[in-house]
C-alpha positions in Angstrom: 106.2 75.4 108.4 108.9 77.4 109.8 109.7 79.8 107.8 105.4 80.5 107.4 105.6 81.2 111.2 108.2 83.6 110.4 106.6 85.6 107.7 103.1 85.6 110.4 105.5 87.1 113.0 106.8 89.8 110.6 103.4 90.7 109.9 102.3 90.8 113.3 105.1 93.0 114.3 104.1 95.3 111.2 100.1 95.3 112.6 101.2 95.6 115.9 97.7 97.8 116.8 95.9 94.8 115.8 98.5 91.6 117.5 99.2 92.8 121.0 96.7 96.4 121.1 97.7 96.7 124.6 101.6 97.1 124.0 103.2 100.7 124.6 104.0 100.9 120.5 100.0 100.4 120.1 99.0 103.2 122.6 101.7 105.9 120.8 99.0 104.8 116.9 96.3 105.4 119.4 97.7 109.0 120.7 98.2 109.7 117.2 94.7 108.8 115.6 93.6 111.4 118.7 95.8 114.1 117.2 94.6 114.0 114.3 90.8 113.7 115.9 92.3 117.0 117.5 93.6 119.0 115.0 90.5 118.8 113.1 87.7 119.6 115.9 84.8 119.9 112.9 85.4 116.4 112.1 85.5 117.3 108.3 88.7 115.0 107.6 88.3 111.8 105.5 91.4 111.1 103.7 94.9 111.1 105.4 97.5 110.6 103.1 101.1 109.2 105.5 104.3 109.8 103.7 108.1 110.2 104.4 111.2 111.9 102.7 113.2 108.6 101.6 112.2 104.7 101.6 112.5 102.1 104.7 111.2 105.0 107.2 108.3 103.1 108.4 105.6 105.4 106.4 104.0 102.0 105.2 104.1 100.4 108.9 102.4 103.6 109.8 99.5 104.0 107.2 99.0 100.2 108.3 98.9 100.6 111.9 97.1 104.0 111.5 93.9 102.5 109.6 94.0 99.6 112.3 93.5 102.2 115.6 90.7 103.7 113.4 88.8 100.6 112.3 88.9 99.8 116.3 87.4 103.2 116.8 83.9 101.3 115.0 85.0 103.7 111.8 84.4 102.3 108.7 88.3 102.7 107.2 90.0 102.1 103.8 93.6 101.5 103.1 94.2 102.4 100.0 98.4 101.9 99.1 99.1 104.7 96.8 102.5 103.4 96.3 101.8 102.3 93.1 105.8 101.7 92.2 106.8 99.4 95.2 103.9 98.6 97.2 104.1 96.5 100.4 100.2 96.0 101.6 99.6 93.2 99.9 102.1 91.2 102.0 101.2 93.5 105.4 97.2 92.0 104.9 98.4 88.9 103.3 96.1 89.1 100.1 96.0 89.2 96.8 97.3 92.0 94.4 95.7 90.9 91.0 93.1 94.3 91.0 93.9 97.2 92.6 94.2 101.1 92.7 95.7 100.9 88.9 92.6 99.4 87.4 90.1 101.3 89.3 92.1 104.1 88.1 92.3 103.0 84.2 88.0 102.0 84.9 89.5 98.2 84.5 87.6 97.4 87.7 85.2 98.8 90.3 85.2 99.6 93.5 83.6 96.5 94.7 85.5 94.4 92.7 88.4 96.0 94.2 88.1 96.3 97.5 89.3 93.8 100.1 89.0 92.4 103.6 91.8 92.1 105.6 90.4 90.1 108.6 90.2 92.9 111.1 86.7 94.0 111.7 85.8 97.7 109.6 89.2 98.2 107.6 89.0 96.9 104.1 92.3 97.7 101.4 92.7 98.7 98.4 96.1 97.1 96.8 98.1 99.1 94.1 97.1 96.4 91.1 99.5 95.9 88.6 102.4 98.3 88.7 101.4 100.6 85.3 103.9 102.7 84.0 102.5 106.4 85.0 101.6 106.1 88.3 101.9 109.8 89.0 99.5 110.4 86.1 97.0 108.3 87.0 97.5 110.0 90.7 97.0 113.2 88.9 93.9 112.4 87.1 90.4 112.9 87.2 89.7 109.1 87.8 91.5 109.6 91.4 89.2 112.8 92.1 86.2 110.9 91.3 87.4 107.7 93.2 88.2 109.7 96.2 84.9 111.5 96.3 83.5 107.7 96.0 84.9 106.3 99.1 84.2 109.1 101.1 80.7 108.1 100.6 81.4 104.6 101.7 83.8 105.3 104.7 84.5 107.1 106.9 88.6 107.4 107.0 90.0 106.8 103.9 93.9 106.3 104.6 96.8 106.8 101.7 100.1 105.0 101.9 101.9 107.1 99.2 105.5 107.0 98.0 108.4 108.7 99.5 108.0 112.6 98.7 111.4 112.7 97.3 112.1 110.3 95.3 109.0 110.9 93.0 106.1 113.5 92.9 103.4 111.1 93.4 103.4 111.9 97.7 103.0 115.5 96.6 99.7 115.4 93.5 97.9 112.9 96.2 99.1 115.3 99.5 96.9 118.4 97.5 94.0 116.3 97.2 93.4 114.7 100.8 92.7 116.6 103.8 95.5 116.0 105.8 99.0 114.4 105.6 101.4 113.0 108.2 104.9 112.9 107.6 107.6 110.1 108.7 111.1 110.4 109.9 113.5 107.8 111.0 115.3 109.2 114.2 118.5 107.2 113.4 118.2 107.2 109.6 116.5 110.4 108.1 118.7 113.2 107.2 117.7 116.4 108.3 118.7 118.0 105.1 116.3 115.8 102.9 113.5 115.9 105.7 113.2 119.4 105.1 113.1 119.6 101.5 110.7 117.0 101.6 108.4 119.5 103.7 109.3 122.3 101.5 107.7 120.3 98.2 104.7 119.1 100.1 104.0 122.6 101.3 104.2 124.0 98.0 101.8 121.1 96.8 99.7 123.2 99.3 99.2 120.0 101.5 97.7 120.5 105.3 100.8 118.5 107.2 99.0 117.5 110.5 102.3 116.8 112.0 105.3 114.2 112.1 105.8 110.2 113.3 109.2 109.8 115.0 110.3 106.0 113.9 112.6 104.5 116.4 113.2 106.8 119.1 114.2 104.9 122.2 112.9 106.0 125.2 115.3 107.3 128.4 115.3 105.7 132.0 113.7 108.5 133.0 110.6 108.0 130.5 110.1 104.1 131.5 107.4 105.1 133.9 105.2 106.7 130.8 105.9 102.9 129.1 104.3 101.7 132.3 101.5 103.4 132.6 100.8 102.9 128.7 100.6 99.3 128.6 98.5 98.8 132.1 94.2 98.6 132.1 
C-alpha cells in the first residue's frame, strides 16, 4: 500500500498541471502554452515536438505537463512519446505499453487501436510500443509523415516527447517535421557547451525553435511576490 501511494505521489508531482493546477509551477506550463499561442498568431501550429541536449532534463515532465495546460484549454491534444529508446509515459499516465508509436509505425496497429486515455478530460497518448531496433528510421519514414498528417485531422495539438538531441538524431528527423519545437535546459545540470551544439544540430535540421524551458531555477527573495500573485484567484 505504501509504496503504491509513493509511486501516485511521483506521478502527481510529474502532472503537476493536472494535481494542484493552481500551484506557481502550474501557472509558469500555463505562461508557456500562451507563448507558444503567441508566437504563432495565425494559429497554424499543430505539432510541438519538446526536446533537450542530454537525458534527466525534465523534457519528458515538460511534454507531459505541456499537453495537460492544452487539454484544459477544451483542445483536443495528443501525447505522442517519440522516445522510442527509453520512454517514460507509460508510467507518467499509468497505462499500458503493449501498442504504440512502433506498431502504428510498422502498420502493426491503427490509430484507434492505439491511442489511449489518460483520465484527464481531451488529452489522449500515444506510448512508444515495443522498443524496435531503428527508431530513427521509422522516425524518418513515410509512415510518420502520413501518421502525423492523420492526427492533425483528429486534434488539435499534437505534442512530441522526443529523445535528447544529442545523444541520437531522432530529436532532430522529428524537429524538421512538426511546426515548432521547445527546447529544455537544466539550470544546475546542462552544460552550456552541449546546450549549444544541441541548438546548432536542430537548426540545421531546419527546426522552428519557439524558445527554451528553464528546469530548476529557484526563484530570489525579491521574486516571491510574482510566486504570490501566481498561485492566488
Amino acid at each position: 500500500m505504501a509504496k503504491k501511494k509513493k509511486v501516485l505521489q511521483q506521478v502527481a508531482r510529474k502532472l503537476i498541471a493536472n494535481s494542484n493546477p493552481t500551484s506557481f509551477v502550474s501557472e509558469q506550463y500555463r505562461t508557456l502554452r500562451t507563448n507558444i499561442n503567441f508566437s504563432m498568431p495565425k494559429g497554424e501550429l499543430q505539432t510541438v515536438l519538446v526536446t533537450s541536449s542530454s537525458p534527466g532534463e525534465g523534457k519528458s515532465t515538460t511534454s507531459s505537463n505541456l499537453a495537460v495546460v492544452f487539454a484544459q484549454e477544451n483542445k483536443r491534444v495528443v501525447l505522442v512519446d517519440a522516445d522510442m529508446r527509453k520512454p517514460t509515459s507509460h508510467y507518467t499516465f499509468h497505462v499500458t505499453n503493449t501498442l504504440g508509436l512502433s506498431n502504428l509505425l510498422t502498420r502493426q496497429s491503427s490509430i484507434d487501436e492505439t491511442v489511449k486515455e489518460t483520465g484527464i478530460e481531451g488529452l489522449h497518448i500515444i506510448t512508444s510500443g515495443p522498443i524496435p531496433p531503428n527508431p530513427a528510421e521509422l522516425i524518418s519514414s513515410t509512415s510518420m509523415d502520413i501518421l502525423i498528417n492523420e492526427l492533425k485531422k483528429r486534434y488539435d495539438i499534437i505534442v512530441f516527447d522526443a529523445p535528447p538531441t544529442l545523444s541520437v538524431t531522432d530529436a532532430q528527423i522529428l524537429s524538421n517535421k512538426c511546426e515548432g519545437t521547445i527546447f529544455v535546459v537544466n539550470s544546475k545540470e546542462t552544460n552550456k557547451d552541449h546546450a549549444q551544439k544541441a541548438k546548432d544540430l536542430l537548426v540545421s535540421a531546419k527546426a522552428h525553435i519557439l524558445g527554451v524551458v528553464i528546469n530548476n531555477y529557484k526563484l530570489t527573495k525579491d521574486q516571491g511576490y510574482y510566486q504570490y500573485y501566481g498561485t492566488r484567484e
